[in-house]
PDB file of N, CA, C, O and CB in Angstrom:
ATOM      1  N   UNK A   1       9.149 -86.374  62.997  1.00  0.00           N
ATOM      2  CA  UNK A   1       7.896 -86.548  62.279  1.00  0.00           C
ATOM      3  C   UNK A   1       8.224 -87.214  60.939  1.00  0.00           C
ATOM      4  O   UNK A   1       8.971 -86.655  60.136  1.00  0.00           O
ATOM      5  CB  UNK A   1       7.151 -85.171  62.077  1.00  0.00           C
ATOM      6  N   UNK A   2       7.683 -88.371  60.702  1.00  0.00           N
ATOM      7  CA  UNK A   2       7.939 -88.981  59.508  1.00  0.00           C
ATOM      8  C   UNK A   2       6.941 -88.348  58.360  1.00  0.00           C
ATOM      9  O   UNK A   2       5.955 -87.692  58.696  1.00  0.00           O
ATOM     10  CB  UNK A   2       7.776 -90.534  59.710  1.00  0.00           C
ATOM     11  N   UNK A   3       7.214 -88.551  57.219  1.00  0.00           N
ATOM     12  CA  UNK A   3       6.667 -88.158  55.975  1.00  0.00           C
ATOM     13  C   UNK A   3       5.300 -88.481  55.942  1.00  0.00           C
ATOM     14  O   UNK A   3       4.797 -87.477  55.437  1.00  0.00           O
ATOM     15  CB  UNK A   3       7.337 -88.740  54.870  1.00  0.00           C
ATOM     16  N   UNK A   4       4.412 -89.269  56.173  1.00  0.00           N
ATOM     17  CA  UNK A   4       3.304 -89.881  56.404  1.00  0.00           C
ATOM     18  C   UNK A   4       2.681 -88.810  57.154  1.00  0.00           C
ATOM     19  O   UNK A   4       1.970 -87.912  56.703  1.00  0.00           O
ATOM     20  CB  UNK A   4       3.423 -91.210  57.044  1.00  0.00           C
ATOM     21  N   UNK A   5       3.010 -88.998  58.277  1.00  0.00           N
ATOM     22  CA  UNK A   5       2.137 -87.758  59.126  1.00  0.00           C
ATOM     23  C   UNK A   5       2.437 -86.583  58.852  1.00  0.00           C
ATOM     24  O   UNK A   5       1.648 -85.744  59.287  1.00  0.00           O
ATOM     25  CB  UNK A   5       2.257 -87.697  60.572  1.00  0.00           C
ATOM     26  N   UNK A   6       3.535 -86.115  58.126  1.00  0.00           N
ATOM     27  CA  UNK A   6       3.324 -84.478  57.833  1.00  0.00           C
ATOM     28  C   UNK A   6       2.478 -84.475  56.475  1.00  0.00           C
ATOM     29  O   UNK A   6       1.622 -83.596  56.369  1.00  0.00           O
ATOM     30  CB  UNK A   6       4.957 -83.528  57.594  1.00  0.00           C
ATOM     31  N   UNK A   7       2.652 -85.406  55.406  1.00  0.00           N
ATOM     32  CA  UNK A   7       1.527 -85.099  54.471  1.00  0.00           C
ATOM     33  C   UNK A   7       0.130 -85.184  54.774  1.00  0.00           C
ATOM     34  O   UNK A   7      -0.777 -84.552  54.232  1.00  0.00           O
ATOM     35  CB  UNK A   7       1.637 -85.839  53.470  1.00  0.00           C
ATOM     36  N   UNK A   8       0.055 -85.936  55.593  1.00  0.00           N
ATOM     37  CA  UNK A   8      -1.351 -86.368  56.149  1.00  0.00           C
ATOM     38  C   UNK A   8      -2.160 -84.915  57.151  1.00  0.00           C
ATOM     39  O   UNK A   8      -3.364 -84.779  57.373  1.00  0.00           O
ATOM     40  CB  UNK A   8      -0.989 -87.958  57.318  1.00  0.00           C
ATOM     41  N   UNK A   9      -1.274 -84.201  57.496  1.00  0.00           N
ATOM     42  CA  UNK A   9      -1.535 -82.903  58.563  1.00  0.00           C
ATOM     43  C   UNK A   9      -1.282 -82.048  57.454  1.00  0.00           C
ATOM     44  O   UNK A   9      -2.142 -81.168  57.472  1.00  0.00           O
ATOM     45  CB  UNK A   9      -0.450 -82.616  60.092  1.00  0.00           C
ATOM     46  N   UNK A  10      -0.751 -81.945  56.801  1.00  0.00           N
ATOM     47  CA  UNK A  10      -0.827 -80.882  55.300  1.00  0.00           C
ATOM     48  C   UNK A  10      -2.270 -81.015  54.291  1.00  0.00           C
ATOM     49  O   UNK A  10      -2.867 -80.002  53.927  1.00  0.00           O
ATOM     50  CB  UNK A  10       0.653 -81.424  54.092  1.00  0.00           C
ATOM     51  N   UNK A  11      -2.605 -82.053  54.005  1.00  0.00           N
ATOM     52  CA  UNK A  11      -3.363 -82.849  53.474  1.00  0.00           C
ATOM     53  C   UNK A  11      -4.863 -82.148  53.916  1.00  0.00           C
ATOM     54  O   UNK A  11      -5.664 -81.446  53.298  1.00  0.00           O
ATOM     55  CB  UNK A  11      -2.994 -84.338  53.939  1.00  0.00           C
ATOM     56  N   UNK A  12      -4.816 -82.840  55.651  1.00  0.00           N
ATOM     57  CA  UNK A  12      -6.175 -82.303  56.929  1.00  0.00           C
ATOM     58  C   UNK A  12      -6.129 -80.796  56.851  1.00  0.00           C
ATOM     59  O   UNK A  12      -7.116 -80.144  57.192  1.00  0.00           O
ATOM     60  CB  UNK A  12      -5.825 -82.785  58.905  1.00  0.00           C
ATOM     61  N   UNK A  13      -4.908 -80.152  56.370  1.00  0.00           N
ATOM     62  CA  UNK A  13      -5.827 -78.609  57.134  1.00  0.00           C
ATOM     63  C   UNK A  13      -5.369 -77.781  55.386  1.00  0.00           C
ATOM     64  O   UNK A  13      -6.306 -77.509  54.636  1.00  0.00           O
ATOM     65  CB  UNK A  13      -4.656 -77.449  59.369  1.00  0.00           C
ATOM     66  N   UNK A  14      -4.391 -77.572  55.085  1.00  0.00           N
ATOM     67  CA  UNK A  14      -4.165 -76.475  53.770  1.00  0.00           C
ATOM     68  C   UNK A  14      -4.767 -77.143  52.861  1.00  0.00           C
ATOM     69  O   UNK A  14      -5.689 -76.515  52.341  1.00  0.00           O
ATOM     70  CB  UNK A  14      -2.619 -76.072  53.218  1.00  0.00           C
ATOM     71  N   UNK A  15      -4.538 -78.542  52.333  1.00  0.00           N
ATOM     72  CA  UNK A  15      -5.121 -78.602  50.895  1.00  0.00           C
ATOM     73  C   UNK A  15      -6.573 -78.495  50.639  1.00  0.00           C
ATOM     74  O   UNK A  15      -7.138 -78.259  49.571  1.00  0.00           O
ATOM     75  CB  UNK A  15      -4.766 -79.824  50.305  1.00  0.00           C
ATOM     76  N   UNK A  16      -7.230 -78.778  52.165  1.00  0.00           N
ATOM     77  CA  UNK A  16      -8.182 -78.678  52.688  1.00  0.00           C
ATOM     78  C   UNK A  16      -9.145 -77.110  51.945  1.00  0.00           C
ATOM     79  O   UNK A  16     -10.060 -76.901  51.149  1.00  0.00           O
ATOM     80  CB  UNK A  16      -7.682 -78.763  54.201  1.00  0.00           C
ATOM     81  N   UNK A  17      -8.156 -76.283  52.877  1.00  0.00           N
ATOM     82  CA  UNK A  17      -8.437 -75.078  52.599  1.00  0.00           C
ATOM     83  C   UNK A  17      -8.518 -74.666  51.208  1.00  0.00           C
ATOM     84  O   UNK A  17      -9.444 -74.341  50.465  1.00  0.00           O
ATOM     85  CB  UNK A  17      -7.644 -74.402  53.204  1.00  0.00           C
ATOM     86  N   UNK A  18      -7.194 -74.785  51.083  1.00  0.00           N
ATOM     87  CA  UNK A  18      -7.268 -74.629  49.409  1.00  0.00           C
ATOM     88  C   UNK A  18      -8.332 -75.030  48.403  1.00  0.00           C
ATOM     89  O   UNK A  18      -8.934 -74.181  47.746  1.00  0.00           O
ATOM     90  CB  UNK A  18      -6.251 -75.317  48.888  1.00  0.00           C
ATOM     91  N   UNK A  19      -8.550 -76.293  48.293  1.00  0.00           N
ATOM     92  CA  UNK A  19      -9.641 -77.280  47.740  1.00  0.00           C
ATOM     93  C   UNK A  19     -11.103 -75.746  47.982  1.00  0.00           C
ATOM     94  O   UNK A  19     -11.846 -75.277  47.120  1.00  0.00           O
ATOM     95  CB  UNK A  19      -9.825 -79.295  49.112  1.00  0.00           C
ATOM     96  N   UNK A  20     -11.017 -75.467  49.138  1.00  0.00           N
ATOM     97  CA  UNK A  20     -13.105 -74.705  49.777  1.00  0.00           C
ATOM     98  C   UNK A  20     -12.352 -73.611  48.870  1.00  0.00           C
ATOM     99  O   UNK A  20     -12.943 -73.526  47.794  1.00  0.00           O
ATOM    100  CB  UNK A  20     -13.889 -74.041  52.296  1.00  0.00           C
ATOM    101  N   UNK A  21     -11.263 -72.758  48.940  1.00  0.00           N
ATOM    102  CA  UNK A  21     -11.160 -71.604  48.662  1.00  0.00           C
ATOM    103  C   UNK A  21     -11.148 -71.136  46.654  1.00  0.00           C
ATOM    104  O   UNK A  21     -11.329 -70.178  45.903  1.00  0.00           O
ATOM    105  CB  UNK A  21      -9.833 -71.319  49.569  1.00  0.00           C
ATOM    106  N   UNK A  22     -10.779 -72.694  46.630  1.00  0.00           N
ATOM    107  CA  UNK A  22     -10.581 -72.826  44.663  1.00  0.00           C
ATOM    108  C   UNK A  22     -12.611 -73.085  44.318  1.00  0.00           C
ATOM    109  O   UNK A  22     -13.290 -72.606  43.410  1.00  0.00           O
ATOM    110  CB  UNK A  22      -9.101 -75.130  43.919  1.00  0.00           C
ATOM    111  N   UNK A  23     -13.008 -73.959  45.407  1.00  0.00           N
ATOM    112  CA  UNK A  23     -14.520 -73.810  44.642  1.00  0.00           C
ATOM    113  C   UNK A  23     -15.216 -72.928  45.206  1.00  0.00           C
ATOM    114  O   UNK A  23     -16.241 -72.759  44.547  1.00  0.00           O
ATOM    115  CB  UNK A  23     -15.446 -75.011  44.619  1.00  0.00           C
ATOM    116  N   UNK A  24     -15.160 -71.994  46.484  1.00  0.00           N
ATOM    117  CA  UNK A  24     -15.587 -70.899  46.694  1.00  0.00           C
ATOM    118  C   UNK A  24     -15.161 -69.533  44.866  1.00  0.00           C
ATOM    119  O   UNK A  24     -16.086 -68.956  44.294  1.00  0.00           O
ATOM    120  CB  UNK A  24     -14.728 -70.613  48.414  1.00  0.00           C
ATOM    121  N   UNK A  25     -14.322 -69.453  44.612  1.00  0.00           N
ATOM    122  CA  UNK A  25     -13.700 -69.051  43.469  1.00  0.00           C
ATOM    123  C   UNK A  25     -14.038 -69.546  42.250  1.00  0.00           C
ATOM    124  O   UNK A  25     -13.741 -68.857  41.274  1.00  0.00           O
ATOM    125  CB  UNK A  25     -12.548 -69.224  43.579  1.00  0.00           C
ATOM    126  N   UNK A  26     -14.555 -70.513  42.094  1.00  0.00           N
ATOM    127  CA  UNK A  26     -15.430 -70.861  40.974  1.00  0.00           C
ATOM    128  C   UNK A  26     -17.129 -70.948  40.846  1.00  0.00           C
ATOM    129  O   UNK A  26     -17.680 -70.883  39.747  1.00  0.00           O
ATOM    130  CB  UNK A  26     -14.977 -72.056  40.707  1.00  0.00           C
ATOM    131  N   UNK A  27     -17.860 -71.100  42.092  1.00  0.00           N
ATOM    132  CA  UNK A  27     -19.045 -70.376  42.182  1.00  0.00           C
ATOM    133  C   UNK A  27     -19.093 -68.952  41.749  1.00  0.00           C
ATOM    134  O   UNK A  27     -19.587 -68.538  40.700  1.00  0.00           O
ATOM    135  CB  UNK A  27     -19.433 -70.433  43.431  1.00  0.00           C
ATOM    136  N   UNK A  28     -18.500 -68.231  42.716  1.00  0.00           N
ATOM    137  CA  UNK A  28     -18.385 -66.406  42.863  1.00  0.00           C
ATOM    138  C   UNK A  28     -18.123 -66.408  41.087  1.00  0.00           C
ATOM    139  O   UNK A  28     -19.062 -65.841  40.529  1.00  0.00           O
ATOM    140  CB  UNK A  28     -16.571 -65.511  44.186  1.00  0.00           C
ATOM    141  N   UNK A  29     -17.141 -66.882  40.188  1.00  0.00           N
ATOM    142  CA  UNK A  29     -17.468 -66.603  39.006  1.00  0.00           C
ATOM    143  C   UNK A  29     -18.121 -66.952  37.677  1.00  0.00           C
ATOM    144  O   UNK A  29     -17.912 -66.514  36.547  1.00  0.00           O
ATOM    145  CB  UNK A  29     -16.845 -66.452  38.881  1.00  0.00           C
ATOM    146  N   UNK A  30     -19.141 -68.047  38.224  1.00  0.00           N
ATOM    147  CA  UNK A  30     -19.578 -68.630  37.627  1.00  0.00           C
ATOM    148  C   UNK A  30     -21.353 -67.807  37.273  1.00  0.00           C
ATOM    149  O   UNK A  30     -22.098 -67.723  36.297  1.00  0.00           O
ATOM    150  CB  UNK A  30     -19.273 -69.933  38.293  1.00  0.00           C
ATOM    151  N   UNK A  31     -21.369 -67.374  38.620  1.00  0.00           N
ATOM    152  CA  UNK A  31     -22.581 -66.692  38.861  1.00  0.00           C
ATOM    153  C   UNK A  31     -22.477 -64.941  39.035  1.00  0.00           C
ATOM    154  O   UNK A  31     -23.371 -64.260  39.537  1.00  0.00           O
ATOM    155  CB  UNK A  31     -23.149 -67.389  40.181  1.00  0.00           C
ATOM    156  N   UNK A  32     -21.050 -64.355  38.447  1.00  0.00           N
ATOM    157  CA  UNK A  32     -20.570 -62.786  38.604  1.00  0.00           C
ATOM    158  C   UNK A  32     -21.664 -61.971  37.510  1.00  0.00           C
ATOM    159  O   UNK A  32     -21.980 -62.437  36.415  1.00  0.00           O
ATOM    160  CB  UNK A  32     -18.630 -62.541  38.056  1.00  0.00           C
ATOM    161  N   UNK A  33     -22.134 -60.727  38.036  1.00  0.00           N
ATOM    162  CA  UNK A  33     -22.638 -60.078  37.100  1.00  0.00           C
ATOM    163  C   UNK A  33     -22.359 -59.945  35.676  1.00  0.00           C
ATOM    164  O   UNK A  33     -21.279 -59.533  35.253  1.00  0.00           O
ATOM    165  CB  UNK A  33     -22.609 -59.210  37.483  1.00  0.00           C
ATOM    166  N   UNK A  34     -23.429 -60.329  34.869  1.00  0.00           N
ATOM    167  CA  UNK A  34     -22.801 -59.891  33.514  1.00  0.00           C
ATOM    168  C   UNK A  34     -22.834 -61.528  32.761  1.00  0.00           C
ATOM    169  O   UNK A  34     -23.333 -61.833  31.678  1.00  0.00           O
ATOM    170  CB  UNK A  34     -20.942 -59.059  33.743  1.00  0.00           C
ATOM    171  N   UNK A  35     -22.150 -62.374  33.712  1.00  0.00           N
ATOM    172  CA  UNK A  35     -21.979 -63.403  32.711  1.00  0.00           C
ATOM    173  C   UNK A  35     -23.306 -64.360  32.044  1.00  0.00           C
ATOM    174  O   UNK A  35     -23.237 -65.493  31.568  1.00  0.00           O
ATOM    175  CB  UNK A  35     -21.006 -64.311  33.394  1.00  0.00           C
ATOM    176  N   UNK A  36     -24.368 -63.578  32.179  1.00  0.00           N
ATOM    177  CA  UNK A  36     -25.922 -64.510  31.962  1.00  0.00           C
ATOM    178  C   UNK A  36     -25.801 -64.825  30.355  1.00  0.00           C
ATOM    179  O   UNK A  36     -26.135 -65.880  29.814  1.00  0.00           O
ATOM    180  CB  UNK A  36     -27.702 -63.398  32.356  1.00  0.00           C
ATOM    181  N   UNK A  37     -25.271 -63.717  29.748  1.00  0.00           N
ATOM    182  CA  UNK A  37     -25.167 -63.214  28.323  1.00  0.00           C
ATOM    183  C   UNK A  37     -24.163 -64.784  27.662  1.00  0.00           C
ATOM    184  O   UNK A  37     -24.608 -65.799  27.126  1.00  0.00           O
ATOM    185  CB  UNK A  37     -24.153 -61.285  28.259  1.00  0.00           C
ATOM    186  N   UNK A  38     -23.016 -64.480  27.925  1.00  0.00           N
ATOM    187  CA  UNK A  38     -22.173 -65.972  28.156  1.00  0.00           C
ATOM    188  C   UNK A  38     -22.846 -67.339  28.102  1.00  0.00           C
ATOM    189  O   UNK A  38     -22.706 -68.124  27.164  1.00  0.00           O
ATOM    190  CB  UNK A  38     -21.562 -66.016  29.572  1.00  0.00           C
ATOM    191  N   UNK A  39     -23.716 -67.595  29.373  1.00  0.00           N
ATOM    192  CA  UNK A  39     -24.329 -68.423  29.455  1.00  0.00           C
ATOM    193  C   UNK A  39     -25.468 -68.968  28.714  1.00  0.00           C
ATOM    194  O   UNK A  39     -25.551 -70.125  28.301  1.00  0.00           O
ATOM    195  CB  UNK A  39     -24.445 -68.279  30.257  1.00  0.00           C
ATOM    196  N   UNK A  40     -26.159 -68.233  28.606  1.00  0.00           N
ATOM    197  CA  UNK A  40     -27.180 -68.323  27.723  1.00  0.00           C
ATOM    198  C   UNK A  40     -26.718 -68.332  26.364  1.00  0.00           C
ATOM    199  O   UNK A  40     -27.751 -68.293  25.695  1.00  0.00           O
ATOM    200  CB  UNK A  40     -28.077 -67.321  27.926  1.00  0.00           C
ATOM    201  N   UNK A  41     -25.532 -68.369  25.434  1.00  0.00           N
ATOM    202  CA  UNK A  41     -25.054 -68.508  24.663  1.00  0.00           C
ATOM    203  C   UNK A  41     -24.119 -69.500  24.161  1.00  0.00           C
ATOM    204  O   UNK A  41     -23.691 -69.732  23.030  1.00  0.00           O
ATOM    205  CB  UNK A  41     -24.882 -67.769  24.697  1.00  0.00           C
ATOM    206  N   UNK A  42     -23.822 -70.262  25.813  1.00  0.00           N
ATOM    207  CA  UNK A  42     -23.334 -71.441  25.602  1.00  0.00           C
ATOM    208  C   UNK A  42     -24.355 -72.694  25.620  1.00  0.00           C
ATOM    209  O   UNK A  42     -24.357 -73.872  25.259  1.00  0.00           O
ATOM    210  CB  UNK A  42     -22.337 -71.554  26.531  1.00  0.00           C
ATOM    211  N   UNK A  43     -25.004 -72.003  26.088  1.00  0.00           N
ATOM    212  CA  UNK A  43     -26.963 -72.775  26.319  1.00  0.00           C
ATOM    213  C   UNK A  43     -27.346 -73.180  24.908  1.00  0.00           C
ATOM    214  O   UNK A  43     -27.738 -74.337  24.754  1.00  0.00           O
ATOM    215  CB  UNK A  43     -28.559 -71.332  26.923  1.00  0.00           C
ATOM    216  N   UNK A  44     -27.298 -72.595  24.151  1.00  0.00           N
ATOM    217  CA  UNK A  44     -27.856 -72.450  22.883  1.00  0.00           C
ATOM    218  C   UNK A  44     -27.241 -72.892  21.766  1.00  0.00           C
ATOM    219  O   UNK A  44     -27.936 -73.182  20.792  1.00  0.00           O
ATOM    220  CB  UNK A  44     -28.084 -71.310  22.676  1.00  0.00           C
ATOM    221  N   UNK A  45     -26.219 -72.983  21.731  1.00  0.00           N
ATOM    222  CA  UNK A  45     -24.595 -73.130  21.262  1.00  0.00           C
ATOM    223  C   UNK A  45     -25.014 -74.728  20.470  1.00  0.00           C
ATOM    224  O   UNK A  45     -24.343 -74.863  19.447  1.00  0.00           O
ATOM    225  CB  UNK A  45     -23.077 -73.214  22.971  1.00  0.00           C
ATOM    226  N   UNK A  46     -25.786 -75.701  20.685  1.00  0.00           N
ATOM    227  CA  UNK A  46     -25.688 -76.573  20.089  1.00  0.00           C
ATOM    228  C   UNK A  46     -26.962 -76.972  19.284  1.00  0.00           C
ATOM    229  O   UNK A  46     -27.294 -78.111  18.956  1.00  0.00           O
ATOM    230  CB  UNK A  46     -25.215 -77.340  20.856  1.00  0.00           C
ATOM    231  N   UNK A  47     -27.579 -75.845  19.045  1.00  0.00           N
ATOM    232  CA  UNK A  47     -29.151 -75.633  18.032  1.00  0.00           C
ATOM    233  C   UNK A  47     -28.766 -74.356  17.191  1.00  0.00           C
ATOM    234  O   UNK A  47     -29.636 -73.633  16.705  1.00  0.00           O
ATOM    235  CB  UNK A  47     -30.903 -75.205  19.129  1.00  0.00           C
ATOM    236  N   UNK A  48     -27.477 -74.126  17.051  1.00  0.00           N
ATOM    237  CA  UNK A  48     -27.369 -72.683  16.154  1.00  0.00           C
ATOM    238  C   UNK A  48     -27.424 -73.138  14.655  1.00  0.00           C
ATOM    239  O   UNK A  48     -27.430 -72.260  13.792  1.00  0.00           O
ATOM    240  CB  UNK A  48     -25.779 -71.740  16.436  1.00  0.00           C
ATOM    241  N   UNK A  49     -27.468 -74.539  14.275  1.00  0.00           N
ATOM    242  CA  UNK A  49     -27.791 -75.289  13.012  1.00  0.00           C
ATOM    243  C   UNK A  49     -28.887 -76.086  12.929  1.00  0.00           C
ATOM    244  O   UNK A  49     -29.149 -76.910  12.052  1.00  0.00           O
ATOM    245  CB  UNK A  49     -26.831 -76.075  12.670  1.00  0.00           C
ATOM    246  N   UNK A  50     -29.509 -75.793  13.887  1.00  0.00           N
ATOM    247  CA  UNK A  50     -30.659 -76.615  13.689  1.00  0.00           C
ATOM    248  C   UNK A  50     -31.803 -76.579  12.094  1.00  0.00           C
ATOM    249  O   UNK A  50     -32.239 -77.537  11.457  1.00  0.00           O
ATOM    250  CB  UNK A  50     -31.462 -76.166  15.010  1.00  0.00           C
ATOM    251  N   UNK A  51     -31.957 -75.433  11.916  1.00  0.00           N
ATOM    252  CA  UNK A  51     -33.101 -75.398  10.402  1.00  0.00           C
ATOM    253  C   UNK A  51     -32.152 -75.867   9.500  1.00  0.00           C
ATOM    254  O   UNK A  51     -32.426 -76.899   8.889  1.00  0.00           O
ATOM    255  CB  UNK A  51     -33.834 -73.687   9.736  1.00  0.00           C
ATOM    256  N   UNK A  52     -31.017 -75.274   9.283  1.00  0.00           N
ATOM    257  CA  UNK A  52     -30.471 -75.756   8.067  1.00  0.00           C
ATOM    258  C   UNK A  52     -28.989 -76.500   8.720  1.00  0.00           C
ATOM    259  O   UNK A  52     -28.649 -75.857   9.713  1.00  0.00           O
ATOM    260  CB  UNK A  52     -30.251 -74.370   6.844  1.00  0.00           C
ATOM    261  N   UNK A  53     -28.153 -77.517   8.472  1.00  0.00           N
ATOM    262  CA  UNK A  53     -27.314 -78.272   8.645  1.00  0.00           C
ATOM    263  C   UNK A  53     -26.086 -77.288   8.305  1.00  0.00           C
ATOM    264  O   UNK A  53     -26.064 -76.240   7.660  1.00  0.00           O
ATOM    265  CB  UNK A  53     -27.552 -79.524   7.906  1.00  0.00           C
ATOM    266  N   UNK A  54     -25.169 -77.934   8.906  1.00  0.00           N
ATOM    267  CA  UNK A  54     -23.666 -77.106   8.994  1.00  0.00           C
ATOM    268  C   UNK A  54     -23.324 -77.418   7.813  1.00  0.00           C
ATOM    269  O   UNK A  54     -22.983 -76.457   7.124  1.00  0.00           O
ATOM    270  CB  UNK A  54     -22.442 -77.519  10.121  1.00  0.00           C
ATOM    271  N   UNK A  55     -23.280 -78.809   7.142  1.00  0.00           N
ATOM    272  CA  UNK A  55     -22.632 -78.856   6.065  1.00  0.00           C
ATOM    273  C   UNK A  55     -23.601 -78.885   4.540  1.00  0.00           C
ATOM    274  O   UNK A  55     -23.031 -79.377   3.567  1.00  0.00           O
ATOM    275  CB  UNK A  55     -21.764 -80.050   6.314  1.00  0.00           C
ATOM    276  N   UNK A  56     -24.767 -78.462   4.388  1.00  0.00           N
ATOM    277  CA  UNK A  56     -25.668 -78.565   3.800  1.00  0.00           C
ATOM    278  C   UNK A  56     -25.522 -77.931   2.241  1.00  0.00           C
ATOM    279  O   UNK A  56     -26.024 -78.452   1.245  1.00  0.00           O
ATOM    280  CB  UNK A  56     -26.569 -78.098   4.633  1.00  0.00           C
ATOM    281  N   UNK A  57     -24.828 -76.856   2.250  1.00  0.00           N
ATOM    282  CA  UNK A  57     -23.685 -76.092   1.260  1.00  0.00           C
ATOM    283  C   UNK A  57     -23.464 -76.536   0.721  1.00  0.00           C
ATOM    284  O   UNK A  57     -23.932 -76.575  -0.417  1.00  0.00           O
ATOM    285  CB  UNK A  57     -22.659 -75.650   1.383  1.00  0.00           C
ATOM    286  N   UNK A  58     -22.010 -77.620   1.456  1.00  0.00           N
ATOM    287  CA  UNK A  58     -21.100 -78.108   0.604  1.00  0.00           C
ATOM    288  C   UNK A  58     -21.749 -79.259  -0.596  1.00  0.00           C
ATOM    289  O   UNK A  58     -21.360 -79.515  -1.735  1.00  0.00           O
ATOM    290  CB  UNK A  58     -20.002 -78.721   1.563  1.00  0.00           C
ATOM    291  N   UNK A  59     -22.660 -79.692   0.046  1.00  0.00           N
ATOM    292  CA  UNK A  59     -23.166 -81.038  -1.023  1.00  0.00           C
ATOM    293  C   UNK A  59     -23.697 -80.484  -2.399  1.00  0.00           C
ATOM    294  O   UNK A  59     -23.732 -81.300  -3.321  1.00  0.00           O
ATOM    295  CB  UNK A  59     -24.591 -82.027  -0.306  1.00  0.00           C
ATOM    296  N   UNK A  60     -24.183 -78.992  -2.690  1.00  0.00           N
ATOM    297  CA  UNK A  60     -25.006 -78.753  -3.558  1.00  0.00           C
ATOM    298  C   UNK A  60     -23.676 -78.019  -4.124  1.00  0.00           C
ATOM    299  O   UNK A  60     -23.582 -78.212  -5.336  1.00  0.00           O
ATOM    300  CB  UNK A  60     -26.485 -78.071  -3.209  1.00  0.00           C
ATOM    301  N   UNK A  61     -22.831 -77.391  -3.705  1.00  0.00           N
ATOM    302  CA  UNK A  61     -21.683 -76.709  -4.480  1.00  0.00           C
ATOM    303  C   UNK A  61     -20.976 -78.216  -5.223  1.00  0.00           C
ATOM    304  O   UNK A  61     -21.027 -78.207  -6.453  1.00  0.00           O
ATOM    305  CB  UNK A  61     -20.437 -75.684  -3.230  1.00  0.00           C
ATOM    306  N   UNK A  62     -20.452 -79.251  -4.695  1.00  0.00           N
ATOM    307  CA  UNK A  62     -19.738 -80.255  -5.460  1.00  0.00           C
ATOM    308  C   UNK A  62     -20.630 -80.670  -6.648  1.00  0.00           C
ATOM    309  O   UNK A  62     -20.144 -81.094  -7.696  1.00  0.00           O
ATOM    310  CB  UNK A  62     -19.361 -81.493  -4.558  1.00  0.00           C
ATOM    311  N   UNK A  63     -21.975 -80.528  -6.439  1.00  0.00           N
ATOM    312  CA  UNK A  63     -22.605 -80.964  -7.664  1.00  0.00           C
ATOM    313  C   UNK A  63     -22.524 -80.022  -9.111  1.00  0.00           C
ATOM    314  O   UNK A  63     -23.072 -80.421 -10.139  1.00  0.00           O
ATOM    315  CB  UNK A  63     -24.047 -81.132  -7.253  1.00  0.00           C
TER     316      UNK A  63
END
């Protein structure tokens, strides 16, 4: 068996597997009890400065 066809039959059936079993494993924890809290916090994560600016401080302290 040359190299070609054994990667190619490694390739067709384990990495195969592997590949369903790594995103079976990232659904199941993507969606695990508990993590809504997480989510919804990474949801939000880019309006936590919205009324007042991140750097809004610094300009009135240098003055």
């Amino acid at each position: 068996m040359d190299t070609y066809s054994w990667m190619r039959e490694l390739a067709d059936s384990w990495v195969l597997l592997a590949m369903f079993v790594f995103f079976l494993g990232v659904v199941v924890w993507a969606f695990r009890p508990g993590s809504r809290k997480d989510h919804e916090e990474s949801a939000h994560l880019i309006f936590r400065n919205e009324k007042t600016p991140a750097g809004a401080g610094l300009e009135e302290a240098e003055k």
